[in-house]
VEXMIVEX-682396 format. One record per residue: x, y, z of N, C-alpha, C, O in turn; residue number from 1. Coordinates in nm, 4 decimals, always signed. Example, Ala and Ser with C-alpha at 12.3 -4.5 7.8 and 13.67 -1.06 7.14 Angstrom:
<pts>
+1.3190,-0.5690,+0.7800,+1.2300,-0.4500,+0.7800,+1.3200,-0.3300,+0.7800,+1.4236,-0.3319,+0.8465,1 $
+1.2850,-0.2250,+0.7080,+1.3670,-0.1060,+0.7140,+1.2900,+0.0030,+0.7870,+1.3409,+0.1138,+0.8039,2 $
</pts>
This chain:
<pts>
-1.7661,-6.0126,+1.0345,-1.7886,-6.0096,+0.8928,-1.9243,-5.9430,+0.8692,-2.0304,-5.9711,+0.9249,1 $
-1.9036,-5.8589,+0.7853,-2.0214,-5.7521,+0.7650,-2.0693,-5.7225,+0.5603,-1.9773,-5.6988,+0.4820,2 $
-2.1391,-5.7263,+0.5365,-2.1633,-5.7017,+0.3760,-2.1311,-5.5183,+0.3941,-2.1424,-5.4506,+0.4963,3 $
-2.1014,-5.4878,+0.2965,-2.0632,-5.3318,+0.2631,-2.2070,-5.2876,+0.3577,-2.3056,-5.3526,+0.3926,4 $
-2.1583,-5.1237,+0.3816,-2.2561,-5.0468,+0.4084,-2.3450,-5.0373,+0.2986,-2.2925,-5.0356,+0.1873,5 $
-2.4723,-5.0305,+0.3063,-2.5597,-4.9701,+0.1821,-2.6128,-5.1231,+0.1341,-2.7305,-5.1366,+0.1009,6 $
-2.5277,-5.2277,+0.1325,-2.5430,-5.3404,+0.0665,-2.5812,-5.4707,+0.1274,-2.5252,-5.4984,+0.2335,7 $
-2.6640,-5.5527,+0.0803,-2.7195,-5.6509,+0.0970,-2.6256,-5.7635,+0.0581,-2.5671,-5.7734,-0.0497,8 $
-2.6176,-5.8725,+0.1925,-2.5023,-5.9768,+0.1174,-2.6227,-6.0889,+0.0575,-2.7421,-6.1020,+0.0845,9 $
-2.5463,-6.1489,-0.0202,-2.6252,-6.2626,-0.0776,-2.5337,-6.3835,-0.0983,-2.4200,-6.3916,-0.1448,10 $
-2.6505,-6.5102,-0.0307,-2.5737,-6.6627,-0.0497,-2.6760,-6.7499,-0.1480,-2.7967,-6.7739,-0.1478,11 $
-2.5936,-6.7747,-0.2088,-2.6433,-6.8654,-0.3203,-2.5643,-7.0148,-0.2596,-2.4437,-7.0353,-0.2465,12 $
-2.6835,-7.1091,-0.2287,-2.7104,-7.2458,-0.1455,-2.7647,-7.3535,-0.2183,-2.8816,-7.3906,-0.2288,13 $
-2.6430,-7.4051,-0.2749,-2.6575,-7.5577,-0.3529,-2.7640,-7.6545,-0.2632,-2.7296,-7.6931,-0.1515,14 $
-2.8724,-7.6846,-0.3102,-2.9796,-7.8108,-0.2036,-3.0164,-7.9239,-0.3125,-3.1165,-7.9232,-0.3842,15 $
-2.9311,-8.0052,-0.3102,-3.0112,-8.1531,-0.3988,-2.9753,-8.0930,-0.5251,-2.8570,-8.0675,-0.5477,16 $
-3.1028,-8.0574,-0.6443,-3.0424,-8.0836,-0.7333,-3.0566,-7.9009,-0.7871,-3.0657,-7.8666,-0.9050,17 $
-3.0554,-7.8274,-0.6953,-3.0382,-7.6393,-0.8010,-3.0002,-7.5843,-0.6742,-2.9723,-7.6500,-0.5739,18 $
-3.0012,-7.4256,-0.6880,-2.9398,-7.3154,-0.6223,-3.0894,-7.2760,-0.5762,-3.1975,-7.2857,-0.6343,19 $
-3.0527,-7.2273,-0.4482,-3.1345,-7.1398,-0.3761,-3.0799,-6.9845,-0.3178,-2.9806,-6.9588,-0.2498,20 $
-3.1446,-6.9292,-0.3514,-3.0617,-6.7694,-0.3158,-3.1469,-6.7058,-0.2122,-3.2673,-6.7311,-0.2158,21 $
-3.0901,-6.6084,-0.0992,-3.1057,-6.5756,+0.0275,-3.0666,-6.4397,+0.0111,-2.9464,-6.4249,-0.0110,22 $
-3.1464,-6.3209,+0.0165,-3.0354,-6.2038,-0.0060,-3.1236,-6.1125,+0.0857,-3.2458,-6.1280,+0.0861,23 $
-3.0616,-6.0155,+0.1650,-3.0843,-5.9468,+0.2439,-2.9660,-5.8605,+0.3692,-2.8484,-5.8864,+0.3952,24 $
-3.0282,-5.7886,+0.4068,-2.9154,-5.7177,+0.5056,-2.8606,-5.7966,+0.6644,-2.9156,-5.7688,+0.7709,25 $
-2.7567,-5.8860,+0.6546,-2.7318,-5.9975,+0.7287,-2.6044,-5.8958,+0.8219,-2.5475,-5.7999,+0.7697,26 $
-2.5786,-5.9434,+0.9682,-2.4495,-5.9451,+0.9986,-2.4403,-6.1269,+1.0397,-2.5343,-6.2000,+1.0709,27 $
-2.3203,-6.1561,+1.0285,-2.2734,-6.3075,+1.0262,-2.1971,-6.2804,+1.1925,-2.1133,-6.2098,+1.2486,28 $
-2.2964,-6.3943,+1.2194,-2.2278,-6.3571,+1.4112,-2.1800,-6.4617,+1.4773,-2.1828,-6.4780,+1.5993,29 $
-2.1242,-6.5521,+1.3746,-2.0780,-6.6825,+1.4021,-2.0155,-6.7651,+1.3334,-2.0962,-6.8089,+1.2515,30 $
-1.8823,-6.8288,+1.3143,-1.8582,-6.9034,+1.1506,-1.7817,-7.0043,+1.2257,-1.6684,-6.9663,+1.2552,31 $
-1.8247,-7.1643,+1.2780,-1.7561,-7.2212,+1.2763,-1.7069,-7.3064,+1.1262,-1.7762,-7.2934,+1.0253,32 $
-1.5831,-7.3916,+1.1254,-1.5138,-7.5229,+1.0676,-1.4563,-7.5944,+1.0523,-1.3375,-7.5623,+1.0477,33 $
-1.4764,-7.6875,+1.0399,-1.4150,-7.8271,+1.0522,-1.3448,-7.9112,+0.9791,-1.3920,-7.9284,+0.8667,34 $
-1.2446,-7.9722,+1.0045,-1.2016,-8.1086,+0.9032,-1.2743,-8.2166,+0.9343,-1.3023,-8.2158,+1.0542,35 $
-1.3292,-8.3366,+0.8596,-1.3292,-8.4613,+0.8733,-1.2582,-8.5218,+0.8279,-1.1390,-8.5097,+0.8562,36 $
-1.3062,-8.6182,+0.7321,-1.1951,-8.6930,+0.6247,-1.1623,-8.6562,+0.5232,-1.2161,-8.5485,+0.4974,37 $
-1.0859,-8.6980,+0.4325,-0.9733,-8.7042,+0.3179,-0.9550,-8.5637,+0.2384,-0.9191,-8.5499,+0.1215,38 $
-0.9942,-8.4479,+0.3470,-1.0012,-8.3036,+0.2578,-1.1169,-8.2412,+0.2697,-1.1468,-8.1398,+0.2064,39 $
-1.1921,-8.3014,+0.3558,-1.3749,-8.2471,+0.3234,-1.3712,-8.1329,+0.4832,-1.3420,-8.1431,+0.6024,40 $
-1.3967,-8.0800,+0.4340,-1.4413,-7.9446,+0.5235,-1.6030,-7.8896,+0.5542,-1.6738,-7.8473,+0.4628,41 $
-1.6481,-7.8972,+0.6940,-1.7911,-7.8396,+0.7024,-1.8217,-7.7676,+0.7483,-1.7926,-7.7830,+0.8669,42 $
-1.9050,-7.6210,+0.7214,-1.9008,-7.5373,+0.7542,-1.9964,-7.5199,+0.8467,-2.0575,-7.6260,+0.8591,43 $
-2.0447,-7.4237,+0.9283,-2.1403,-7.3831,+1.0366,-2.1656,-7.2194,+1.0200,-2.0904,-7.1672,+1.1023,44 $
-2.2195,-7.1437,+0.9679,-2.2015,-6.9933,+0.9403,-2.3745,-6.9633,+0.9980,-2.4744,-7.0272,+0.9648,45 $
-2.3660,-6.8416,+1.0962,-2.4968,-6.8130,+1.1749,-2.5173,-6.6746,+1.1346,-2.4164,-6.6068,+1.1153,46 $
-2.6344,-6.6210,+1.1186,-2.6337,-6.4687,+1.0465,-2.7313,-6.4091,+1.1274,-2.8174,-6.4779,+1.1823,47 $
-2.7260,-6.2886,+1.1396,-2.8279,-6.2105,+1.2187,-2.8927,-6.1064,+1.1256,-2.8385,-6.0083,+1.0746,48 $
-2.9925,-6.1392,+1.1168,-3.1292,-6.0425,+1.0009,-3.1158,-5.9026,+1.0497,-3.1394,-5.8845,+1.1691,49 $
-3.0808,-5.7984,+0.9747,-3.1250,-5.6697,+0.9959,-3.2085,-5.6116,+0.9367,-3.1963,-5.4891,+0.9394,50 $
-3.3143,-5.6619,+0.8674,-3.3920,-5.5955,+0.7920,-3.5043,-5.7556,+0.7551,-3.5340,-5.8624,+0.8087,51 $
-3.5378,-5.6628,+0.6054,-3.6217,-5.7920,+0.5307,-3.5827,-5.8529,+0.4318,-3.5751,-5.7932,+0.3244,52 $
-3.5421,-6.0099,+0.4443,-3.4467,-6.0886,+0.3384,-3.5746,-6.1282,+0.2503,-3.6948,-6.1255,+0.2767,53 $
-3.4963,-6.1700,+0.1236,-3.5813,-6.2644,+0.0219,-3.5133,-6.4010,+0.0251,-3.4072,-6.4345,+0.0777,54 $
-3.6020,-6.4703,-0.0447,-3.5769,-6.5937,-0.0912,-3.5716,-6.6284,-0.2193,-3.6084,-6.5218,-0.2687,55 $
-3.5537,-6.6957,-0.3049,-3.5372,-6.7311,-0.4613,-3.5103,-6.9115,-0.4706,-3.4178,-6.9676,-0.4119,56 $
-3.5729,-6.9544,-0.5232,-3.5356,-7.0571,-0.5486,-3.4964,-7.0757,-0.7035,-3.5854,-7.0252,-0.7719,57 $
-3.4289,-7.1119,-0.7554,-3.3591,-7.1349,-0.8808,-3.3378,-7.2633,-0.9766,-3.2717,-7.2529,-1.0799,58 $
</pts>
């Protein structure tokens, strides 16, 4: 999984109580997930920096 050529992917990351945004030129070099209980699913996603990301808090 790769963001377009030319393009920067961006994750916008629910923490407590707002969004935090992460945007930069990522390749994703890892995605585990899981079931636990009654429907809940957890994710594991690992990214490899190609450049210089930002941060945003929101």
């Amino acid at each position: 999984m790769v963001a377009q050529k030319g393009k920067d992917l961006l994750l916008k990351i629910f923490e407590g109580t707002a969004y935090e945004t992460v945007a930069g030129p990522f390749q994703a070099s890892a995605l585990e997930y899981s079931g636990q209980y009654n429907g809940e699913v957890m994710f594991e996603l690992a990214l490899e920096s190609a450049g210089v990301i930002s941060f945003e808090a929101l």
